[in-house]
MIDOSE-1310 file (N, C-alpha, C; in nm, 2 decimals, decimal comma, always signed):
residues 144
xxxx	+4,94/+13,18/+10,58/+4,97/+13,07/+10,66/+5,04/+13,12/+10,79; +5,16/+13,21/+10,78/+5,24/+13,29/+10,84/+5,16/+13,37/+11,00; +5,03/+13,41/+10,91/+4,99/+13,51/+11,01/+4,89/+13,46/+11,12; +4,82/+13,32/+11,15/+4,75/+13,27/+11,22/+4,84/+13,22/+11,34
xxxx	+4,79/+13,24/+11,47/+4,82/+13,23/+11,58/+4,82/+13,07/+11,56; +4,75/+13,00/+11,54/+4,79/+12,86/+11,56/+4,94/+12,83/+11,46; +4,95/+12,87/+11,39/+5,09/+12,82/+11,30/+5,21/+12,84/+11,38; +5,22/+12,93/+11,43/+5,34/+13,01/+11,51/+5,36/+12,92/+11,65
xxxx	+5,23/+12,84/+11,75/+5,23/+12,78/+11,81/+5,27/+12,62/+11,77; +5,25/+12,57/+11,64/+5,31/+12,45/+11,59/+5,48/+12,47/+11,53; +5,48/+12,57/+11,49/+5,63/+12,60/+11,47/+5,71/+12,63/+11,61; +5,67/+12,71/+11,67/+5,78/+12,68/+11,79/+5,78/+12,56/+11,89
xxxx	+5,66/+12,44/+11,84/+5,68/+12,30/+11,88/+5,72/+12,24/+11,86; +5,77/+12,27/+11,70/+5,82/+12,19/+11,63/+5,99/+12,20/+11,65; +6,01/+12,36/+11,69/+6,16/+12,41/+11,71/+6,23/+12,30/+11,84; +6,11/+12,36/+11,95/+6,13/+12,29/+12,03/+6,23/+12,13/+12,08
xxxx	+6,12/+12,08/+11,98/+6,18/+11,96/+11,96/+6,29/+11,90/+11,87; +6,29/+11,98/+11,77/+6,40/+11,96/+11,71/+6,52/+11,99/+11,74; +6,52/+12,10/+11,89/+6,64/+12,13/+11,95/+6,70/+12,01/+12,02; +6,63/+11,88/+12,04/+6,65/+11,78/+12,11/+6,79/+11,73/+12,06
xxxx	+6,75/+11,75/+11,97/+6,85/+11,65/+11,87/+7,03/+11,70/+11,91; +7,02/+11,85/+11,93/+7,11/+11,91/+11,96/+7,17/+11,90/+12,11; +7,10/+11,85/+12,21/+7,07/+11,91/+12,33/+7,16/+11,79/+12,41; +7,14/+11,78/+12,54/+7,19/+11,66/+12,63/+7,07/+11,61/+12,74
xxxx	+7,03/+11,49/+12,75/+6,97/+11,50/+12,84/+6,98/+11,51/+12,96; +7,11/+11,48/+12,98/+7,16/+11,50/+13,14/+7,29/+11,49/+13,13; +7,34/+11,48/+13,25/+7,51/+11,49/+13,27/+7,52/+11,36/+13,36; +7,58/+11,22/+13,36/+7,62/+11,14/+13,45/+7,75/+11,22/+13,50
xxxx	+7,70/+11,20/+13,64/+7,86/+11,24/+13,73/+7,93/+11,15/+13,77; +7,99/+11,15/+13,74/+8,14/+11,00/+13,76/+8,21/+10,99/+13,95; +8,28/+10,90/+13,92/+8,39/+10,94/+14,03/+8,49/+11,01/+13,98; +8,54/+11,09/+14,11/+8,65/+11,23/+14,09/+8,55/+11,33/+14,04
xxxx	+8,45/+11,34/+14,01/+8,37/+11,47/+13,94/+8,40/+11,47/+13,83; +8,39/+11,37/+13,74/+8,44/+11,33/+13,63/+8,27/+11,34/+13,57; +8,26/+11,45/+13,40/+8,12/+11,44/+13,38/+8,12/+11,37/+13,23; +7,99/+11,32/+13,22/+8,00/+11,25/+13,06/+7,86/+11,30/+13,00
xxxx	+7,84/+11,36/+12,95/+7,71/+11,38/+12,92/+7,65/+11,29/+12,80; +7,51/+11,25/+12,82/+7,41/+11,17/+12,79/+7,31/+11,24/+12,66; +7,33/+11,20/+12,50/+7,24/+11,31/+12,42/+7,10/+11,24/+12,38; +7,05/+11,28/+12,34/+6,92/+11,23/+12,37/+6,90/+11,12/+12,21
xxxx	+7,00/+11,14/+12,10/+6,99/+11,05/+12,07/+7,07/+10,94/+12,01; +7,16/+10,91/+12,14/+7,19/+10,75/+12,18/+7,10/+10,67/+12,26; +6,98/+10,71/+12,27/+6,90/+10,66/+12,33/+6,81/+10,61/+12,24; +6,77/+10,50/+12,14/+6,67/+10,46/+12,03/+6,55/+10,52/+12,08
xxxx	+6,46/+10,50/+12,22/+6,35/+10,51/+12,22/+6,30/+10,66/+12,25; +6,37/+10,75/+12,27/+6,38/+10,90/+12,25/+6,43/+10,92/+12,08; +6,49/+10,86/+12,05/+6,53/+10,93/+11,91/+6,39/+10,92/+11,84; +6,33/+10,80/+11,83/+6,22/+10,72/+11,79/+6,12/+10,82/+11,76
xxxx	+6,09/+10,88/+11,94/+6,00/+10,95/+11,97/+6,01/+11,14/+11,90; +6,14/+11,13/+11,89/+6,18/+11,28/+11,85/+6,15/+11,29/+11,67; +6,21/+11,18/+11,57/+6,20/+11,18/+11,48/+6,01/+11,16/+11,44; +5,93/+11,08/+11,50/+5,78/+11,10/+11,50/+5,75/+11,25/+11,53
xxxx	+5,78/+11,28/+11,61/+5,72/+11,42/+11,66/+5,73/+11,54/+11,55; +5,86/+11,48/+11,51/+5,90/+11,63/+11,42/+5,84/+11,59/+11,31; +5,83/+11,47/+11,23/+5,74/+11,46/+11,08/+5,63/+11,46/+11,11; +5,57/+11,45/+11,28/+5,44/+11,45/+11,25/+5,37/+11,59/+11,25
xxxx	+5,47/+11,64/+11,34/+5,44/+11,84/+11,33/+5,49/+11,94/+11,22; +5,62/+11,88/+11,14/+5,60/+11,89/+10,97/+5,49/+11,90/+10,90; +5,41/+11,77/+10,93/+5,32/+11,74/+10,84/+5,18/+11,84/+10,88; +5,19/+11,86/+10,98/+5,06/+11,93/+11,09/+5,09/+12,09/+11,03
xxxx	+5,20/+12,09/+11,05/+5,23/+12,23/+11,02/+5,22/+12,33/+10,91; +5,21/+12,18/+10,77/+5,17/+12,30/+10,63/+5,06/+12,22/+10,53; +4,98/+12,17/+10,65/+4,83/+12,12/+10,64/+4,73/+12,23/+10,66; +4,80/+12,38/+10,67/+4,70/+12,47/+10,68/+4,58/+12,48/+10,62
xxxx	+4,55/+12,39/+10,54/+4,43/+12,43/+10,44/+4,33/+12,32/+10,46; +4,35/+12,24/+10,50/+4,26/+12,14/+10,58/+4,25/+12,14/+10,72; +4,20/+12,23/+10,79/+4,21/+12,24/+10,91/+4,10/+12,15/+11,01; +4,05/+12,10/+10,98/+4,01/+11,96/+11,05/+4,11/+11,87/+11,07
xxxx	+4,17/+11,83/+10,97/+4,29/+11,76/+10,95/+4,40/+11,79/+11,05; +4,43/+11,90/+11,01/+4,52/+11,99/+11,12/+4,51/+11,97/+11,29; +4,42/+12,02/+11,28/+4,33/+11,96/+11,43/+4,37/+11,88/+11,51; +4,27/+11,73/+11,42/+4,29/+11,61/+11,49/+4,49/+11,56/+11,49
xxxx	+4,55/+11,63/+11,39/+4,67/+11,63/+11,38/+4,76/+11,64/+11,52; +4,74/+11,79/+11,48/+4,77/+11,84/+11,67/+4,71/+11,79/+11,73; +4,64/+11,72/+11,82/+4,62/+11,68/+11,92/+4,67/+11,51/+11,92; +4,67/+11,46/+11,85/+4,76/+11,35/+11,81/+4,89/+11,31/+11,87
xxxx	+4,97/+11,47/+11,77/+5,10/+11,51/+11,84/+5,10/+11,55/+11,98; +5,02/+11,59/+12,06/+5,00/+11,64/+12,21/+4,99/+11,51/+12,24; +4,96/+11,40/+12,24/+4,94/+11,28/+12,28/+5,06/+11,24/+12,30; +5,13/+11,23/+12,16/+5,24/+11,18/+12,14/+5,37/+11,22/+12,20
xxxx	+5,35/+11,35/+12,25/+5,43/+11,42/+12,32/+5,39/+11,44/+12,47; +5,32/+11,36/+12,49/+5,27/+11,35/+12,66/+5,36/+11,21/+12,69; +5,32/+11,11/+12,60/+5,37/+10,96/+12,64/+5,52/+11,00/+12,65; +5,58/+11,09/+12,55/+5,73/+11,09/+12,52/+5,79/+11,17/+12,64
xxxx	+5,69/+11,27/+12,71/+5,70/+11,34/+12,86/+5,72/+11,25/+12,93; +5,61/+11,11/+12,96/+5,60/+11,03/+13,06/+5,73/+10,91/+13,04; +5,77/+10,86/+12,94/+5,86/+10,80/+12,95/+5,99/+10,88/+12,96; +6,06/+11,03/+12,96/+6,17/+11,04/+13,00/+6,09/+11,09/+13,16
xxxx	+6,00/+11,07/+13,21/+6,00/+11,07/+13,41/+6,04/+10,95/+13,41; +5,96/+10,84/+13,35/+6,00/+10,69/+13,34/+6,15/+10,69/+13,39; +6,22/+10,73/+13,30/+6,39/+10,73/+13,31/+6,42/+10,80/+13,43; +6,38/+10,88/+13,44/+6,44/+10,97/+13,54/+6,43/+10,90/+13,68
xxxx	+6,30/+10,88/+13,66/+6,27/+10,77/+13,84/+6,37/+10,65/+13,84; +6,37/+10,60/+13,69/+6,46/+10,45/+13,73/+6,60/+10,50/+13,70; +6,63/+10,60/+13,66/+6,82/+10,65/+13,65/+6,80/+10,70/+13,81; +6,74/+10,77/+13,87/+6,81/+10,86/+13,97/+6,82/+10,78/+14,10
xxxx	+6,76/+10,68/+14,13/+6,87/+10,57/+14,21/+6,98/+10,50/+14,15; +7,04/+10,44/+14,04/+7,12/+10,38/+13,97/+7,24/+10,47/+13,96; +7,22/+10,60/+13,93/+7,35/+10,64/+13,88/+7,34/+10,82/+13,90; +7,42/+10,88/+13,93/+7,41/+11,04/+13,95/+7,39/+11,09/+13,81
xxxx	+7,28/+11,10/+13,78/+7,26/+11,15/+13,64/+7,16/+11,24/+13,68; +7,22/+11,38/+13,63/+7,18/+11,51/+13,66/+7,08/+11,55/+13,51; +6,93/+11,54/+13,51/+6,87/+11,57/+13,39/+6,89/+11,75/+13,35; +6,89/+11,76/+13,25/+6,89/+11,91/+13,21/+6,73/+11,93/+13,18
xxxx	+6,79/+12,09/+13,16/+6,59/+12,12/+13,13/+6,53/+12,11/+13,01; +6,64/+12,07/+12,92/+6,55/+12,06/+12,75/+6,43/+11,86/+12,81; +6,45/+11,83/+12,93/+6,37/+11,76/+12,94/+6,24/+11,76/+12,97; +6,23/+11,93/+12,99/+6,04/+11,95/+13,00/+5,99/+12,01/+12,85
xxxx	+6,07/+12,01/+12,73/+6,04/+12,06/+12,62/+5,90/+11,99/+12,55; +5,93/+11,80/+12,58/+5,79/+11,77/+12,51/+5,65/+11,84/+12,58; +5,66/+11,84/+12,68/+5,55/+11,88/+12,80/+5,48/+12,04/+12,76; +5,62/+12,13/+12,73/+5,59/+12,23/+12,67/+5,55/+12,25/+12,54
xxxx	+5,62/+12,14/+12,41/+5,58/+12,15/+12,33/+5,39/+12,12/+12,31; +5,42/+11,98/+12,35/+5,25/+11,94/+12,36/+5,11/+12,03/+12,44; +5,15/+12,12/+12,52/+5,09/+12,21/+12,54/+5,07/+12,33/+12,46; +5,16/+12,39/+12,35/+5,21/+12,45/+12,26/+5,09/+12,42/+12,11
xxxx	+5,07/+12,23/+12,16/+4,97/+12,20/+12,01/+4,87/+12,20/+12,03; +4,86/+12,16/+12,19/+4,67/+12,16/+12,21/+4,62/+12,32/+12,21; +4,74/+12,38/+12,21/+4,66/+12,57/+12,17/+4,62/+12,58/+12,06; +4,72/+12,52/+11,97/+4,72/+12,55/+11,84/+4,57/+12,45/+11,80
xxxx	+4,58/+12,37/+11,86/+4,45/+12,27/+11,80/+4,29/+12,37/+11,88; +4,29/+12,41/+11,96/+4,21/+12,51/+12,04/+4,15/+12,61/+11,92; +4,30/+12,70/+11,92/+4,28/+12,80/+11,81/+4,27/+12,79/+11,64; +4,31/+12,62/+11,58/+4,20/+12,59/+11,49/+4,05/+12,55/+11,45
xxxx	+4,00/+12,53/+11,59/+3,89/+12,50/+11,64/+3,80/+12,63/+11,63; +3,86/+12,69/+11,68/+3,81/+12,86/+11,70/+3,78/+12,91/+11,54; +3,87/+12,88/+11,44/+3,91/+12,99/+11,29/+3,84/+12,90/+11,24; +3,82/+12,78/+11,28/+3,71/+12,69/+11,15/+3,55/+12,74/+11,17
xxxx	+3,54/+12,75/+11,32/+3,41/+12,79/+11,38/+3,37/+12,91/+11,32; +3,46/+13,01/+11,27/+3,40/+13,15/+11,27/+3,44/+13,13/+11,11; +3,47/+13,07/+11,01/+3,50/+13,05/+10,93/+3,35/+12,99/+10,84; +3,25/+12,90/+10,94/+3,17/+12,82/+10,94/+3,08/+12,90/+10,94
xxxx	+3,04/+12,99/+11,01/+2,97/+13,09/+11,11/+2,95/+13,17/+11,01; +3,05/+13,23/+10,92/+3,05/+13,36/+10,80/+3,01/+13,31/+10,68; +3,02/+13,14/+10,67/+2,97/+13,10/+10,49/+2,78/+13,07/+10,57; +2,78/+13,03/+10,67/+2,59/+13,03/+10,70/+2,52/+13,18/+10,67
xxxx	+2,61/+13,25/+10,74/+2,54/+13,42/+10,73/+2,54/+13,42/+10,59; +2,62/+13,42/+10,50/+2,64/+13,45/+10,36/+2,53/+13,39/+10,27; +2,53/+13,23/+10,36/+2,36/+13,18/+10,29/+2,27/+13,22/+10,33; +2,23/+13,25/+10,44/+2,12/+13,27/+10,48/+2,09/+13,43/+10,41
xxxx	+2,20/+13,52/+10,38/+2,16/+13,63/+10,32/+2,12/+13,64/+10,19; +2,16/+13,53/+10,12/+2,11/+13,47/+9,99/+1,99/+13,41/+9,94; +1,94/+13,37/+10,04/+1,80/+13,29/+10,05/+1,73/+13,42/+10,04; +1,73/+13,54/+10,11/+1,63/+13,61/+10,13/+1,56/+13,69/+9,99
């Protein structure tokens, strides 16, 4: 499971995201320079988005043995983590006139992560193919 280039790409997406939990998404700056920082989940529709991502890349992640499955999995979660990209710009466009709220960088993580699955979905694509490729040779050498 360990040794496939696509696993290692779903596990560090899945890291990724789960560092969210830990992380801040930005800092409001007060008056007096007064800072309060903002975590990503007091926010329901980021938590929402965080807790889908990570059971859905759990579940992606030790589906190694059905890799069709796996596949359309990851790309699912690349989806899912595009929208969850597009709505923290969403915020960011409508916070950054309202209030001095300085975003941190764990806010390009989904962007990263989801590019992270569509490899991994790439490179399952590729190991089913040649996978596919060595049981036809094996028949056709059987036939003869």
């Amino acid at each position: 499971m360990w040794q496939r280039i696509q696993t290692l790409y779903l596990a560090v997406s899945t890291i990724l995201i789960a560092s969210l939990l830990m992380c801040n998404v930005g800092v409001i700056i007060g008056p007096e320079g007064t800072e309060e920082p903002v975590r990503y989940y007091e926010n329901i529709v980021y938590l929402i988005f965080i807790v889908m991502i990570i059971s859905g890349n759990g579940f992606t992640l030790f589906s190694y043995k059905a890799r069709m499955i796996q596949m359309r999995l990851s790309v699912i979660e690349a989806i899912i983590m595009t929208a969850f990209q597009i709505w923290i710009g969403f915020d960011f466009l409508r916070m950054r006139n309202d209030s001095e709220l300085v975003f941190s960088i764990t806010a390009v993580f989904p962007i990263i992560a989801a590019i992270l699955n569509v490899m991994a979905a790439r490179n399952i694509a590729l190991d089913e193919a040649m996978v596919q490729s060595a049981y036809r040779l094996r028949q056709s050498r059987r036939k003869k």
